[in-house]
Backbone as ProteinMPNN parsed JSONL, in Angstrom:
{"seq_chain_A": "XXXXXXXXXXXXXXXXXXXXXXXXXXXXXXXXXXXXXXXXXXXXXXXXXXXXXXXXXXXXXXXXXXXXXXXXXXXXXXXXXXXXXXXXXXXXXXXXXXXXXXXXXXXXXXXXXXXXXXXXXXXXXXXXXXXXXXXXXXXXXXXXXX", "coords_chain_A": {"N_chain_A": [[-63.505, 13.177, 52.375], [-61.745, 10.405, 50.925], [-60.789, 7.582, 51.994], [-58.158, 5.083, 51.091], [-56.193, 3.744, 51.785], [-54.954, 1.979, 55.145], [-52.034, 2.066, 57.01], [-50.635, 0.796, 59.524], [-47.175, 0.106, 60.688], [-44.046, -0.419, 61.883], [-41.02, 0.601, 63.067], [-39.167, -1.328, 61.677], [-40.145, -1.339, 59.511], [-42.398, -3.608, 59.447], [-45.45, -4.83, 59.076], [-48.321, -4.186, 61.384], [-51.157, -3.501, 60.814], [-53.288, -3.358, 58.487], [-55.487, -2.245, 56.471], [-57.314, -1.664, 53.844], [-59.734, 0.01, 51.645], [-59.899, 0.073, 49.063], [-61.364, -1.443, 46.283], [-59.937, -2.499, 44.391], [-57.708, -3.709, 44.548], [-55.902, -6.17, 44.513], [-54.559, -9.258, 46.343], [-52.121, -9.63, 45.878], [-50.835, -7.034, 44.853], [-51.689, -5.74, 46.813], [-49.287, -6.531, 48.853], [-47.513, -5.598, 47.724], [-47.429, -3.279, 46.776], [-47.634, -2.474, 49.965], [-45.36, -2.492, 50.457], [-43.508, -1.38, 48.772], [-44.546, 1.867, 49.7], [-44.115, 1.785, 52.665], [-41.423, 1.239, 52.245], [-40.38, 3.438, 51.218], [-41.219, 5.701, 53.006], [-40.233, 5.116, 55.62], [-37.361, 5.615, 54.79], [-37.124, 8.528, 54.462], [-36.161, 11.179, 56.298], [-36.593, 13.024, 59.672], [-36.959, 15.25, 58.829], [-37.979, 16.169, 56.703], [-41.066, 16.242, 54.981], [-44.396, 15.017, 55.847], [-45.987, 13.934, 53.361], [-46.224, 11.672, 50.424], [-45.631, 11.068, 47.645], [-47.185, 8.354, 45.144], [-47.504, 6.006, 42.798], [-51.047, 6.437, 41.961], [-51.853, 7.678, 44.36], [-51.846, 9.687, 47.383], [-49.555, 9.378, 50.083], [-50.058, 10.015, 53.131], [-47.958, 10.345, 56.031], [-47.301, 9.597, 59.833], [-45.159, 9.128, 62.455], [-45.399, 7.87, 65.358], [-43.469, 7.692, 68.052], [-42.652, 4.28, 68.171], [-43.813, 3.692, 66.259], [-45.329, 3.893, 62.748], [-48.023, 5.601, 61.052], [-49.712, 5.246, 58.376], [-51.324, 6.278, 55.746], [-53.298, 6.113, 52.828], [-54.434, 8.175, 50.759], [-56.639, 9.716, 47.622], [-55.116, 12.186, 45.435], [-55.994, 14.065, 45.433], [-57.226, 14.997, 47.791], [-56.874, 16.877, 51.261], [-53.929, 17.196, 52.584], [-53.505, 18.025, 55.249], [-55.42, 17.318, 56.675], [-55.76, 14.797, 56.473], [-53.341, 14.466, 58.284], [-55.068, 15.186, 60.596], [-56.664, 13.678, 60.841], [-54.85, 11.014, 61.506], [-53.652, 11.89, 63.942], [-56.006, 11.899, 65.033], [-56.799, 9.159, 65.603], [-54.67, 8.211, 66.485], [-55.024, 9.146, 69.158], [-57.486, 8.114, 69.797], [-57.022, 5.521, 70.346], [-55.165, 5.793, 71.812], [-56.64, 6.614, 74.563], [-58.332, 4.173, 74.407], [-56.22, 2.015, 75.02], [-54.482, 3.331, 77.09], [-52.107, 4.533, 76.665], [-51.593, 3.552, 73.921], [-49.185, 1.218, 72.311], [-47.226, -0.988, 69.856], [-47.302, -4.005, 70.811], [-50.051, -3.228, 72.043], [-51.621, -2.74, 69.508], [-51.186, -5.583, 67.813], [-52.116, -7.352, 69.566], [-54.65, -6.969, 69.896], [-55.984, -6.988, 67.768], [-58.567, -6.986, 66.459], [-59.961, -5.719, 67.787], [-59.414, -2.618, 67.042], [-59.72, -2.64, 64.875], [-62.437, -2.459, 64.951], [-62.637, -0.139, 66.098], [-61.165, 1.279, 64.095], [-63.176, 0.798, 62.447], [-65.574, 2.399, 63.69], [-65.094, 4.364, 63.101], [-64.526, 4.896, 60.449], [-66.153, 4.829, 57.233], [-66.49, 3.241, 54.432], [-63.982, 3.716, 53.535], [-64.661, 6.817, 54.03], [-64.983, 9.314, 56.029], [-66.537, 9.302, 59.304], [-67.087, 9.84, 62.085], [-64.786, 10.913, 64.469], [-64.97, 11.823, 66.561], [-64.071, 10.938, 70.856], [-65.514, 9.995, 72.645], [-68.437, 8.93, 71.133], [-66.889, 6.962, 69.76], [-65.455, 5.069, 70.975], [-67.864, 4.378, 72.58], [-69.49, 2.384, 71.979], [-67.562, 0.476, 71.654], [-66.56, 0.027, 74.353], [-68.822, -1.149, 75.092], [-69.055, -3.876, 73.579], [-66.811, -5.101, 75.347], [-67.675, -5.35, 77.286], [-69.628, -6.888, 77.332], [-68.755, -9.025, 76.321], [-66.936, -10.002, 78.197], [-68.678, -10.706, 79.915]], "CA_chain_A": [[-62.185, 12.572, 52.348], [-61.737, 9.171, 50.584], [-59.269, 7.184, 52.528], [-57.708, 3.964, 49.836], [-55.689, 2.187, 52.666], [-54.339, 2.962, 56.435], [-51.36, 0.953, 57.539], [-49.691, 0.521, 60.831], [-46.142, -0.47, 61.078], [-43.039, -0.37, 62.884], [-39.331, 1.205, 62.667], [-38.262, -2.024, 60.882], [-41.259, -2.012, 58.425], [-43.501, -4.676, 59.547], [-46.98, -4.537, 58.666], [-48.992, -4.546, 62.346], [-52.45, -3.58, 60.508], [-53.332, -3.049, 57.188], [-56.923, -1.989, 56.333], [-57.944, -1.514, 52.842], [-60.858, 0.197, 51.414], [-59.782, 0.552, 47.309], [-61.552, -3.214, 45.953], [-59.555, -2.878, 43.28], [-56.439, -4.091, 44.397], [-55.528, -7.865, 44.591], [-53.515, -9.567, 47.653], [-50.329, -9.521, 45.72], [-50.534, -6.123, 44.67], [-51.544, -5.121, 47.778], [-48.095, -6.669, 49.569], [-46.157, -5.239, 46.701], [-47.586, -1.721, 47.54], [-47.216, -2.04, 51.352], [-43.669, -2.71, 50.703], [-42.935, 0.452, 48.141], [-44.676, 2.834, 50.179], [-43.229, 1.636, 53.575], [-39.72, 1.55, 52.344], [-40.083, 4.812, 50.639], [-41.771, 6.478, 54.329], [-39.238, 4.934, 56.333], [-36.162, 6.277, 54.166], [-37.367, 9.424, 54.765], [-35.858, 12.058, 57.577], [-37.83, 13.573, 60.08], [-36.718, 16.974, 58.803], [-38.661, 16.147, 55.141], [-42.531, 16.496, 54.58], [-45.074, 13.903, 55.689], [-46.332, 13.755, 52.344], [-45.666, 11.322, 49.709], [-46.636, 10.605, 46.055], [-46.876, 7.067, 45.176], [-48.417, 5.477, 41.965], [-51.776, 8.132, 42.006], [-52.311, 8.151, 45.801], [-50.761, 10.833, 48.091], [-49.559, 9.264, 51.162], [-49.66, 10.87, 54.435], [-47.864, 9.277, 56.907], [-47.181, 10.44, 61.022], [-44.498, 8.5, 63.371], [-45.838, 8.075, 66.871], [-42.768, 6.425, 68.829], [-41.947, 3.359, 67.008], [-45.168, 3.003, 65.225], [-45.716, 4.635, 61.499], [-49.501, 5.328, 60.734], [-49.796, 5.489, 56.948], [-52.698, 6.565, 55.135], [-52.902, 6.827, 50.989], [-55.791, 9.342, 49.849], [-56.077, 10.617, 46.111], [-53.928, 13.099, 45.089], [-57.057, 15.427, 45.561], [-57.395, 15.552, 48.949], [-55.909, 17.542, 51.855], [-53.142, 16.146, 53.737], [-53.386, 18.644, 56.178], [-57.036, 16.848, 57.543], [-55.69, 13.272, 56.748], [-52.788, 14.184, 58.832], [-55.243, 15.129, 61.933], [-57.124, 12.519, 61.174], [-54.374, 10.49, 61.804], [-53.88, 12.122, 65.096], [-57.519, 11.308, 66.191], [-56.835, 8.016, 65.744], [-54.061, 7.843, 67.848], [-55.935, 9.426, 70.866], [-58.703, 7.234, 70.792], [-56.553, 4.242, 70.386], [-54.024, 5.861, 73.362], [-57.284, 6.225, 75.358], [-58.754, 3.189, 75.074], [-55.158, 1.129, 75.704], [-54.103, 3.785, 77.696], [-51.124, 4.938, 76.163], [-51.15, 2.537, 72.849], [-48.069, 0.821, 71.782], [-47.135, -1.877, 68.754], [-48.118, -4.749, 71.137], [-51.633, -3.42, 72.292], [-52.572, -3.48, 68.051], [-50.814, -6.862, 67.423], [-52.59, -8.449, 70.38], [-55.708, -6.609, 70.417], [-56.17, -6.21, 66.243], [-59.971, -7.03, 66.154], [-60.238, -4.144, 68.877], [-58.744, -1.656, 66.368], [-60.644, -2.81, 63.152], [-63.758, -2.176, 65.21], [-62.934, 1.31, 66.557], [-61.374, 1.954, 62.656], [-64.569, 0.755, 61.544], [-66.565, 3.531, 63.942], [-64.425, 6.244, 62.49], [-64.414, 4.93, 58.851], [-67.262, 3.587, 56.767], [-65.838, 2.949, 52.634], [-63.125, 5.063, 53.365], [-65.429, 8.186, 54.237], [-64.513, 9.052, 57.836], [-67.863, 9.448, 59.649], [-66.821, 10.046, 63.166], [-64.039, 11.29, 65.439], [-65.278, 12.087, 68.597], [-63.64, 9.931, 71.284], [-67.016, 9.402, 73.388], [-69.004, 8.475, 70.209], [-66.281, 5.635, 68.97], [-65.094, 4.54, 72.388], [-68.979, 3.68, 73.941], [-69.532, 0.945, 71.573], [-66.247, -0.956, 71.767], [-66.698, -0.764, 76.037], [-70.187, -2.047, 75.699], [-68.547, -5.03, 73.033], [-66.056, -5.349, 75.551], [-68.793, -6.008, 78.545], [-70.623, -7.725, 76.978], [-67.455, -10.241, 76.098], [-66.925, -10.386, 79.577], [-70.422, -11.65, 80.558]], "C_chain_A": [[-62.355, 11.083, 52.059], [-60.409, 8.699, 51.026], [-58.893, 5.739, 50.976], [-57.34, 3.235, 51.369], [-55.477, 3.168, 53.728], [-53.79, 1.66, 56.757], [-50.645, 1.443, 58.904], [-48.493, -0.336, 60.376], [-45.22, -0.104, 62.13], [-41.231, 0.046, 62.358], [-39.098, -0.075, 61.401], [-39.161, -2.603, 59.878], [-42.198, -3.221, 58.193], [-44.877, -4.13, 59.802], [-47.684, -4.831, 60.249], [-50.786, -4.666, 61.685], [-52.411, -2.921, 59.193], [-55.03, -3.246, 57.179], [-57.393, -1.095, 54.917], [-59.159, -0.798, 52.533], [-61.425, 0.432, 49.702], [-60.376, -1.649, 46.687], [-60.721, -3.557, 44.995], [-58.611, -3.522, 42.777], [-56.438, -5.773, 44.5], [-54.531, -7.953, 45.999], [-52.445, -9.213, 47.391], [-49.758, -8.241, 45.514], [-50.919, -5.249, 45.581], [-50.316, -4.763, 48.784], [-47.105, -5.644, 48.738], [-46.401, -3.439, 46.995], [-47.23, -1.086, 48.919], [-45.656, -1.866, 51.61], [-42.667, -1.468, 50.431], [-42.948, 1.578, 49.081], [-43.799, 2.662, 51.752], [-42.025, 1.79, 53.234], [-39.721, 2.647, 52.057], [-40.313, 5.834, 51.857], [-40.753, 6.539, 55.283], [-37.838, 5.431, 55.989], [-36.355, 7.578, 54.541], [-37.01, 10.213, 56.328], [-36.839, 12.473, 58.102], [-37.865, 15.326, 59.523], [-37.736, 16.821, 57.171], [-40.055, 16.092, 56.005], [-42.896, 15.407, 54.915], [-45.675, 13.452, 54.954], [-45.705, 12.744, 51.214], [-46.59, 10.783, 48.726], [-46.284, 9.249, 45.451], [-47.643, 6.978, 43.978], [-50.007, 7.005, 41.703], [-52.644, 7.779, 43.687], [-51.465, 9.129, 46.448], [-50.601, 10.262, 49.474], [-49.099, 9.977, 52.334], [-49.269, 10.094, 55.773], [-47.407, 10.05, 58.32], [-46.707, 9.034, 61.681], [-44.989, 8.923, 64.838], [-45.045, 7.231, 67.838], [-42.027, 5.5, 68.394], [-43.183, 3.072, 66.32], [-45.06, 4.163, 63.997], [-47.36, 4.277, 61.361], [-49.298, 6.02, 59.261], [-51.316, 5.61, 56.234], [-52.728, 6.979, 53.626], [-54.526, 7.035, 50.923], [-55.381, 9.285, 48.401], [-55.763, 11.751, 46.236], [-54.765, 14.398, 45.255], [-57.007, 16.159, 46.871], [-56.673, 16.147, 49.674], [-55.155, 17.077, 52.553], [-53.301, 17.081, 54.825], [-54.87, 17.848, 57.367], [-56.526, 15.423, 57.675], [-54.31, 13.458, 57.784], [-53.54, 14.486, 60.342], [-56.148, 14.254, 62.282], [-56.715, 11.186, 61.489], [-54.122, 10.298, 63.508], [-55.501, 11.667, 65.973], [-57.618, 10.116, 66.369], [-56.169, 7.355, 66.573], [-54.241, 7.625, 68.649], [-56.817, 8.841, 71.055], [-57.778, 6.15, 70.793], [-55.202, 4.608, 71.642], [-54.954, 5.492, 74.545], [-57.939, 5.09, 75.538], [-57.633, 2.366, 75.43], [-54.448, 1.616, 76.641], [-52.317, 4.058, 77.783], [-50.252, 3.383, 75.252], [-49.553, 2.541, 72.637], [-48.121, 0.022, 70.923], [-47.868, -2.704, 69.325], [-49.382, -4.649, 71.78], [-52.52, -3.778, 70.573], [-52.173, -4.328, 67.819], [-51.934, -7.62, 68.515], [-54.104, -7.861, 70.789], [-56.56, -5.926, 68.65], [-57.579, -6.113, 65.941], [-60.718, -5.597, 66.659], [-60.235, -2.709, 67.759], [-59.542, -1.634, 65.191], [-61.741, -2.639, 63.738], [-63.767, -0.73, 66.026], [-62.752, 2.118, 65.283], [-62.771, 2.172, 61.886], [-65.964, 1.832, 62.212], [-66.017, 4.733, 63.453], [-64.727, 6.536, 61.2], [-65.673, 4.116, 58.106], [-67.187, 3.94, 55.047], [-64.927, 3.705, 52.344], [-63.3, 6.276, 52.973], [-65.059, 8.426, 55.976], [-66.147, 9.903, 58.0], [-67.996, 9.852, 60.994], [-65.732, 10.21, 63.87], [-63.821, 11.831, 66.463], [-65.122, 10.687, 69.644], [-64.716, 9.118, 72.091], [-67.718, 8.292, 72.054], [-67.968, 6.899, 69.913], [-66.21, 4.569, 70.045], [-66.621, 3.565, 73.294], [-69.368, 1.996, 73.154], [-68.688, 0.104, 71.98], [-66.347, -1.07, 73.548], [-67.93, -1.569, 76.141], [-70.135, -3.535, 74.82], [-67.967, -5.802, 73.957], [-66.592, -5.739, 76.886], [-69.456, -7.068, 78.434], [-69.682, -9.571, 76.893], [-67.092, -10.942, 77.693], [-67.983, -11.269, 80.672], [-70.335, -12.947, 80.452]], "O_chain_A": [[-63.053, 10.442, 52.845], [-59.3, 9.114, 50.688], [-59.596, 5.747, 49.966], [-58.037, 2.399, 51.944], [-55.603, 4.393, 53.701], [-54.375, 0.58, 56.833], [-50.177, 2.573, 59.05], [-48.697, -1.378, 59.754], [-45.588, 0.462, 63.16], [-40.581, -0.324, 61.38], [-38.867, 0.295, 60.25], [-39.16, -3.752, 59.435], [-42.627, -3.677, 57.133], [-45.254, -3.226, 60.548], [-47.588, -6.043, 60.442], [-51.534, -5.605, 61.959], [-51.596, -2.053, 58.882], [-55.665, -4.146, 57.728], [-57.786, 0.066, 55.023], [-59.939, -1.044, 53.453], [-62.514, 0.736, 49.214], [-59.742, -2.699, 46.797], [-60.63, -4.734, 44.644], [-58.355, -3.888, 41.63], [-57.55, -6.297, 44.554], [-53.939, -7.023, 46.547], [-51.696, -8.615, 48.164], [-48.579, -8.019, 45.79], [-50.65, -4.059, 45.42], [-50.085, -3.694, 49.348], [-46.117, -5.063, 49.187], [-45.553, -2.625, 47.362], [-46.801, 0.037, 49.183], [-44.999, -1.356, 52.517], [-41.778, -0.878, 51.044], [-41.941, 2.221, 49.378], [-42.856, 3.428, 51.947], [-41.379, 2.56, 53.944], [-38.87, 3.243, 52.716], [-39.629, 6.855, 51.795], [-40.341, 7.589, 55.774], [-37.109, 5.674, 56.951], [-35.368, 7.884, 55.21], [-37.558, 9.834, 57.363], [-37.927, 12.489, 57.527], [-38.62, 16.253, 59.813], [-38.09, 17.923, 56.752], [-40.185, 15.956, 57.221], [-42.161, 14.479, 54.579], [-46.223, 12.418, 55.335], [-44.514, 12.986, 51.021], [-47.717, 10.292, 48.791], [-45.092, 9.012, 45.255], [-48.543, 7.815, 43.904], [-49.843, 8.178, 41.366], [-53.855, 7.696, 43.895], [-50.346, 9.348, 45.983], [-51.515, 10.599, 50.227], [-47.972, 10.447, 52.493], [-50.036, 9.397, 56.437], [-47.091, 11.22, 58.109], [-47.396, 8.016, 61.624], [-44.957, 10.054, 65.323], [-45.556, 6.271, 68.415], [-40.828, 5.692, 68.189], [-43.338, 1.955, 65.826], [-44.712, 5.298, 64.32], [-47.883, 3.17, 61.487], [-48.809, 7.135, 59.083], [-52.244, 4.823, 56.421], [-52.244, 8.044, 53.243], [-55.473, 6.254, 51.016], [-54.278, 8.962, 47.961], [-56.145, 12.4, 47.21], [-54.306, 15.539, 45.218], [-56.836, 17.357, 47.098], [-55.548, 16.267, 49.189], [-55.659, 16.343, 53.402], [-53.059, 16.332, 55.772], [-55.036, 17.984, 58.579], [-56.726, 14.799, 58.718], [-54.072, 12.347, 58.257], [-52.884, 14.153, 61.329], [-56.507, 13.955, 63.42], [-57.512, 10.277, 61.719], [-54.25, 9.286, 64.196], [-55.819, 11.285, 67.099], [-58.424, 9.721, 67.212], [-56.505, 6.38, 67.245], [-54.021, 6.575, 69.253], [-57.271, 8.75, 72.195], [-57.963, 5.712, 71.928], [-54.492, 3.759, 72.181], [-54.679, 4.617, 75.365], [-58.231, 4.791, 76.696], [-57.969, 1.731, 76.429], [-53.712, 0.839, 77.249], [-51.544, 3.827, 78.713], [-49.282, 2.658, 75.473], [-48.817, 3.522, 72.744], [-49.325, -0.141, 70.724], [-49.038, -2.724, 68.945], [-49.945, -5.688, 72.128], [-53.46, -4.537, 70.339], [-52.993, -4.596, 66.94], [-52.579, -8.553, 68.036], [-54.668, -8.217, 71.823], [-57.294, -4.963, 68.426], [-57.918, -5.205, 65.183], [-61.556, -4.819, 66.203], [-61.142, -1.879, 67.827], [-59.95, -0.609, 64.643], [-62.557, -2.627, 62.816], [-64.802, -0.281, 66.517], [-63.426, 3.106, 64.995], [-63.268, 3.047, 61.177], [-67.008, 2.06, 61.603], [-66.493, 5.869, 63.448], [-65.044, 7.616, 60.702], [-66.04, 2.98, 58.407], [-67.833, 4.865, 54.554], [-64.815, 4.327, 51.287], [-62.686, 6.889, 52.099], [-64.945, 7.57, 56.853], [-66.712, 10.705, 57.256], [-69.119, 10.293, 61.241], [-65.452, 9.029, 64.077], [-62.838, 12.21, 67.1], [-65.749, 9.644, 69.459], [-64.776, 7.892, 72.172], [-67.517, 7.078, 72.051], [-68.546, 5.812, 69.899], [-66.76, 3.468, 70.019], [-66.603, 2.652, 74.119], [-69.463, 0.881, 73.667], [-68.968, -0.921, 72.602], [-66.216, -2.186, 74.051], [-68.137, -2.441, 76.985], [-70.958, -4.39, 75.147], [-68.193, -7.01, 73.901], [-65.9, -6.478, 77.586], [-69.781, -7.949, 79.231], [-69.958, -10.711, 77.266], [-67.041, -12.113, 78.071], [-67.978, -12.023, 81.646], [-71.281, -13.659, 80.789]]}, "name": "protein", "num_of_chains": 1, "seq": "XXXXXXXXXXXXXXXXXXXXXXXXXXXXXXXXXXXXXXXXXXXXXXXXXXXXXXXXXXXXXXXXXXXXXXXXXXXXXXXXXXXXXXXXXXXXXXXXXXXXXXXXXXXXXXXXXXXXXXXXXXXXXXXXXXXXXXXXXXXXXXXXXX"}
């Protein structure tokens, strides 16, 4: 599974995390993308498909609350895996904040780009076991404390 991007936002379409992995894009045409696909996700009922076709990515996106987790694959892959790989991301990021919300990833974003980064490595997912991702970031997070 080749991920391209994975965004976090919020009901009223603000970007909380945005995490890239396509080099190909530029800053501006990165904003100009987060904007399409967010408005186009958010228009969307809950009674429609979590699927959506954008430019040539397929985005799969999953509402958790008030948060949107967005994820654009190529048009190859399965949404059915990028949508439970969405879910695994949740649960480690519920368990380590202990039932995540918007302001634990706004105020804790480094946290998040370093548990994304044990799950994901060039937008290949490499791990999703919550032990495995989780022991690093407590022994970062000891160590910080020292």
């Amino acid at each position: 599974m080749t991920i391209k991007f994975l965004l976090m936002v919020n009901k009223q379409g603000q970007t909380r995390l945005a995490k890239y992995f396509d080099e190909h894009l530029s800053v501006d045409e990165r904003r100009v993308l987060e904007g399409e696909i967010v408005r186009k996700c958010l228009a969307r009922t809950d009674k429609q498909c979590s699927f959506v076709e954008h430019m040539n990515y397929t985005v799969v996106y999953r509402r958790y609350a008030s948060l949107f987790v967005l994820v654009g694959v190529d048009s190859e892959e399965n949404e059915l895996a990028v949508l439970e790989f969405i879910h695994a991301v949740v649960e480690i990021l519920d368990k380590h904040f202990a039932h995540v919300c918007e302001l634990d990833i706004m105020y804790n974003l480094e946290t998040v780009h370093f548990i994304l980064d044990e799950m994901l490595m060039n937008g290949c997912v490499v791990d999703i076991n919550q032990q495995n991702i989780l022991q690093p970031i407590k022994l970062l997070e000891k160590v910080a404390k020292e």
